[in-house]
N, C-alpha and C positions, 0 to 999 in steps of 0.2 A: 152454500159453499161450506165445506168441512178440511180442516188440515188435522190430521190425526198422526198419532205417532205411533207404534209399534213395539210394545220392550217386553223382556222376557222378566219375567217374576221369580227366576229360580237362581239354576247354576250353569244358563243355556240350556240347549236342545229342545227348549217346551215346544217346536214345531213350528215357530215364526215365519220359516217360509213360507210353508204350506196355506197358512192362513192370511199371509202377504201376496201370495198367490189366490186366494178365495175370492180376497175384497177387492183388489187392485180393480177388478172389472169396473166400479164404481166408482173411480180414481182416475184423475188424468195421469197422475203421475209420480214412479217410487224413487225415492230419494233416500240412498242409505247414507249413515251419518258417521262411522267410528268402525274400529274393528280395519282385519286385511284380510288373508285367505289361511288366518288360523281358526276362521268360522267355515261351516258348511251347511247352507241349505235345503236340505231332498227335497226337489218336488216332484211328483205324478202327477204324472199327464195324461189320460188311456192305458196306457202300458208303457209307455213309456218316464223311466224312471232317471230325472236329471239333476245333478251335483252344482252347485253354485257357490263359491267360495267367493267372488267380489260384485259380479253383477247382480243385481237386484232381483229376483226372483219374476220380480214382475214385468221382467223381458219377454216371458213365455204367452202374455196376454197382449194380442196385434193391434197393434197402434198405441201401444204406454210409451210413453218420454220416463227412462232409468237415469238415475245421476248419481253419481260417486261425488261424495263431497268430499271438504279439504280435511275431514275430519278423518276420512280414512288413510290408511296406509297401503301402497299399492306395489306387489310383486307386479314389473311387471311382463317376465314370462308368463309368472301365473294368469294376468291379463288375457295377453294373445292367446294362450291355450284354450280359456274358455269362451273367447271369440270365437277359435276353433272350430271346438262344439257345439258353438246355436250356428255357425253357419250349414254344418252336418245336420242339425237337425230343423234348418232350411228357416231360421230363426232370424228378422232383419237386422243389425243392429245400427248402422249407418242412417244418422238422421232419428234415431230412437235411444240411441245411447248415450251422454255426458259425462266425460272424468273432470272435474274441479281442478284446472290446473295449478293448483295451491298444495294438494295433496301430495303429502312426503312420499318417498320411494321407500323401498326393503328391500337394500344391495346385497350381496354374497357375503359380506365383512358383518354383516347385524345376525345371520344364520348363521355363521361360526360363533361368533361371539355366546350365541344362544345355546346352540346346544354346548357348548363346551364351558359354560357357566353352569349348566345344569348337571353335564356331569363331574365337575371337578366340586359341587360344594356337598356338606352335609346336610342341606334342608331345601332338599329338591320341592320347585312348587309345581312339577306335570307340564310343562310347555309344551306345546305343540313342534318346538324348535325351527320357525316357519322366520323365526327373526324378529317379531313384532313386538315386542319388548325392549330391545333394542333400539330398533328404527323410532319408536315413540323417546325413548332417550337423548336420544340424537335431536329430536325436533324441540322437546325441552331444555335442550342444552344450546339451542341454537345454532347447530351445525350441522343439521339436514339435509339434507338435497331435495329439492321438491321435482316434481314432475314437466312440472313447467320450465323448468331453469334448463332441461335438456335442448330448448328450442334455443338458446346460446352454447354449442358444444365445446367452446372455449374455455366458459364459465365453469360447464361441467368437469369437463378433463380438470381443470385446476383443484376445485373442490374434493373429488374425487381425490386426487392425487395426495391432498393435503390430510384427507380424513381419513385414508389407509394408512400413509404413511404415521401418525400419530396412534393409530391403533395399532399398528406391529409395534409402535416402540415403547407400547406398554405391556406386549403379550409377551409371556413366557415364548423359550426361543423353540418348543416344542408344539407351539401354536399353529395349526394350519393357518390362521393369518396371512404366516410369513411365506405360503404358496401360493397367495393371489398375487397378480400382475393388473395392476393399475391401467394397462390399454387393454389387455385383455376385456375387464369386467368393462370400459368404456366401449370398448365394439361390439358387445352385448346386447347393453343398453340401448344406442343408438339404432342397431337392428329392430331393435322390437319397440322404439320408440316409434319410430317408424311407421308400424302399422298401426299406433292409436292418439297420433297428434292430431289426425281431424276429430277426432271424439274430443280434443280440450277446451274447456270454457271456462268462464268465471262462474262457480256453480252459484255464489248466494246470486249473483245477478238475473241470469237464467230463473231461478226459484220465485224469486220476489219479483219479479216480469210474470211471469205466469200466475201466481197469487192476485194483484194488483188487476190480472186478465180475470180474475174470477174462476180460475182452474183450482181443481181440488187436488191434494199433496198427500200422498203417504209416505212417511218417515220411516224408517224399515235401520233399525238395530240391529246388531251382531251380541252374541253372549248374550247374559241377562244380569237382574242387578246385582246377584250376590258374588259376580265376578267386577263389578265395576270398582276402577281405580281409588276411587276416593268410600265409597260406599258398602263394597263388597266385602269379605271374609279377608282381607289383607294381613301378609302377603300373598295369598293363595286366588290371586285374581287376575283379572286382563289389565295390561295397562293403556288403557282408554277411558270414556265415559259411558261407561255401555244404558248407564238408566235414562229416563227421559230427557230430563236438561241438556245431553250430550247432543241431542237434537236438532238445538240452536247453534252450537258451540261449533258443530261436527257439517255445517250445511250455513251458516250463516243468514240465517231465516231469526226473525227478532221473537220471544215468547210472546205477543201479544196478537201472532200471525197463526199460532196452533189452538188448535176447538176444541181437541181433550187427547186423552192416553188410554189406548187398549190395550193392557196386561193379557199376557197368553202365559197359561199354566200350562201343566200339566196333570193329568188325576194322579198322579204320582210323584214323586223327587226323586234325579240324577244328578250323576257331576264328574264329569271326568276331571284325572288328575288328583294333585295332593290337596290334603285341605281336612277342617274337621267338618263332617255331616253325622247329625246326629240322630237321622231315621235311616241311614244306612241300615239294609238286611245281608247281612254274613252267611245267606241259611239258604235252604233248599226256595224257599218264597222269593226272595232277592234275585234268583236265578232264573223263574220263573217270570218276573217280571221282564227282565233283561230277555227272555228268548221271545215271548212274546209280544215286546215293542222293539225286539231286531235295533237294541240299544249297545249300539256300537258305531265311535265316532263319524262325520261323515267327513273329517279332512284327514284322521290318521286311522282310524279304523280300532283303534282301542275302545275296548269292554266300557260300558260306563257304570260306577256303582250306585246300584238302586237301592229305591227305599221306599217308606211309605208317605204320605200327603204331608209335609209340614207348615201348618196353621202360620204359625209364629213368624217363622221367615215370609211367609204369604202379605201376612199381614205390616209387615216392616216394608215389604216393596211397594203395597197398595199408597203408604204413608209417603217414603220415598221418591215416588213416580207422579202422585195427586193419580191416579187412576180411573178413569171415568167407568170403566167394567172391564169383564173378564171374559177373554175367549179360552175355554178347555180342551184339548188336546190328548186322542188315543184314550179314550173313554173305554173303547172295546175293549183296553189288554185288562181290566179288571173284571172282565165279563165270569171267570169257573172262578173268583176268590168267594169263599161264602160267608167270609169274617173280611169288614177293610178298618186298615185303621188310620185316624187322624190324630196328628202329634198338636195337643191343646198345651203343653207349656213342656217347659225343661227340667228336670232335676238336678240344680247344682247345688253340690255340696248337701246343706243340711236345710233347704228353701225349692219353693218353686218360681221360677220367672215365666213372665206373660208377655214380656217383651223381649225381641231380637237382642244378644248382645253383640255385634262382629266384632267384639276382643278374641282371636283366633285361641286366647289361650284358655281363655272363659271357657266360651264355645267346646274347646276340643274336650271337656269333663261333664258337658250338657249330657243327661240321658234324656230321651222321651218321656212322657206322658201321653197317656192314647185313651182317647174314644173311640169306640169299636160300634161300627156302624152297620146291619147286617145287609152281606151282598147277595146280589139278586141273579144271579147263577143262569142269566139266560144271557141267548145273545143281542149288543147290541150294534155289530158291526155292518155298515152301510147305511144306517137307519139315519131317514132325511126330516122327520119332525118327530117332535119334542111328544106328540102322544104316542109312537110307537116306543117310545122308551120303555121299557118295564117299569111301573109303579114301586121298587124299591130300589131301584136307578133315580126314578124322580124324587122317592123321598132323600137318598144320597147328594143328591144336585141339592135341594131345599136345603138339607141340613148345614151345606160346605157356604150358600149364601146367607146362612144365617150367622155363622161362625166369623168368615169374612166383613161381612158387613158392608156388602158390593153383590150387582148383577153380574150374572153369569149369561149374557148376550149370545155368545156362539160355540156351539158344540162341537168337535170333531170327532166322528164315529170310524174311524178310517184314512188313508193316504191320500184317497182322488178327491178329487175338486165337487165331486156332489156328492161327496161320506161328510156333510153339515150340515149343521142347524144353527138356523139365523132367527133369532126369536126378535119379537117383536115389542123389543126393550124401547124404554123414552130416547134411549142414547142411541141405538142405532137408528132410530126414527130422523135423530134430528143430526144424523151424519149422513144420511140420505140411502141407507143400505137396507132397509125393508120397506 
């Protein structure tokens, strides 16, 4: 038996679907934890190329139990739509899917709020404007609506009614706000509540039933650490728990029920939105990266700014997270660089740091330091084991786990589900995946 959890080590997009979608075969069951549908997941399938913004990725592999936990926030148009689409693409979800009916909603009042908080201030932090920084407000403030509370439409209509009415009568009177209708946005709701109140359960009961069955869990996060709430580059981060602990917090599952954490890099660093990164490349190479990892969001479709490998934040997450190893991601897009470089500490001021600092004001005067690693100029896209790598690919790999000071267990050469490599690490041995 193995309960593993899934978290990204950067600033998102290190490919956690993908690789949620790899292992999930080996899994009874994915269970996302945090985050709404201001994440997106690409997986490939054959040719076929599919977008998952709340459902677990691991919907696409027949016969997985998926679970939204209470940790998430849930559109839920955005729900039914991608309901939608795995039933288009003849995908079951009835009897294989669970939403935690604990799990807060993201009304049309949290998307106004959002984008129009972003554009009225001067220290924009890149939102997605999907609402989800809001709606997590709301639930810390104790005035949320959850999902479940729709099953009394009484309770809801009131709630509802009371939590508009207090937000127009603090907006400005040029506020779209003041153009929602309180039945309106309640016959909405009730519509599309509709089509996924047989999906509702108590997700930690469900979880820890199935554990206690001897069933194996995969935990499947949204973003990555250095957008997390308490953890990440702040203000410039998600308001959730996107690192591991968010896990338990996010699914109601106890830490002494999970077997370890698989970190998923990337051979490179991105990050949409504001914020300071300090292997950002400004230059023709940056660009280069970006065309060839088709590094453009998968929920709003903005550019994301690339950069080179950063050690230091790597190694903050590994701490962070307690990481049992690392799965790598889009190994190919550094296939024609013939110089790569890896960011070994920062230059502030008149000193070097070796350690992460997420003081956002630190950070944003951090320059690089680089080790220049020589690349190996062939290709290595599709490639399924670790000996067709090119020998200065492998020494690349060696160098980054020696740096880390952690296994690098599964490689992704590619988008489809057989562009990996699953090595034959102690940790995936004893998670039952080789």
């Amino acid at each position: 038996m193995a309960n593993v959890i899934v978290v990204g080590t950067q600033w998102g997009d290190e490919g956690k679907g993908k690789i949620v979608d790899t292992i999930s075969e080996s899994f009874d069951a994915v269970a996302r934890y945090q985050g709404g549908n201001n994440a997106g997941h690409t997986v490939v399938v054959g040719k076929e190329k599919t977008i998952l913004h709340l459902v677990p990725s691991g919907i696409l592999r027949k016969g997985k139990t998926c679970i939204l936990g209470n940790g998430v926030v849930v559109d839920l148009p955005g729900l039914t739509h991608e309901l939608s689409q795995l039933r288009r693409l003849a995908v079951k979800a009835q009897g294989h899917l669970y939403v935690g009916k604990n799990a807060h909603l993201v009304l049309p009042y949290h998307k106004i709020l959002d984008t129009e908080r972003e554009k009225n201030t001067t220290r924009r932090l890149g939102t997605t404007g999907r609402g989800i920084g809001p709606a997590y407000a709301d639930k810390v403030a104790r005035v949320g609506i959850r999902i479940g509370d729709l099953f009394d439409p009484a309770l809801f209509r009131e709630r509802l009614r009371t939590n508009l009415a207090e937000k127009q009568a603090h907006a400005p009177k040029e506020s779209a706000l003041h153009t929602l209708d309180p039945d309106a946005i309640f016959d909405e709701q009730m519509t599309h509540f509709g089509e996924v109140q047989t999906f509702l359960v108590d997700a930690s009961s469900v979880l820890n039933k199935m554990i206690v069955e001897g069933k194996k869990i995969l935990f499947e996060g949204a973003q990555g650490t250095l957008l997390d709430v308490d953890l990440g580059t702040y203000p410039y981060v998600t308001s959730s728990s996107a690192t591991a602990g968010g896990a338990c917090i996010g699914t109601g599952v106890g830490p002494t029920r999970i077997d370890g954490v698989l970190g998923v890099m990337k051979a490179y660093t991105t990050r949409v939105g504001e914020g300071p990164f300090p292997t950002e490349l400004r230059d023709s190479t940056g660009e280069e990266l970006r065309r060839r990892g088709e590094e453009y969001g998968a929920t709003t479709g903005r550019p994301r700014r690339c950069g080179w490998l950063d050690a230091i934040s790597l190694r903050y997450a590994i701490q962070a997270n307690g990481l049992s190893t690392l799965a790598l991601t889009k190994l190919d897009v550094l296939d024609p660089f013939p110089v790569l470089k890896i960011c070994r500490a920062y230059r502030y001021r008149d000193h070097n740091l070796e350690e992460f600092p997420n003081e956002t004001d630190i950070l944003a005067e951090c320059q690089p330091v680089y080790e220049e690693i020589e690349g190996w100029q062939e290709s290595t896209l599709g490639q399924s084991s670790i000996a067709e790598l090119p020998k200065k690919c492998r020494a690349f790999l060696d160098r980054l786990e020696a740096i880390l000071g952690i296994d690098i267990s599964i490689i992704s050469t590619g988008p489809e589900r057989d562009q990996t490599i699953l090595l034959s690490t102690p940790t995936l041995k004893q998670w039952g995946l080789v």
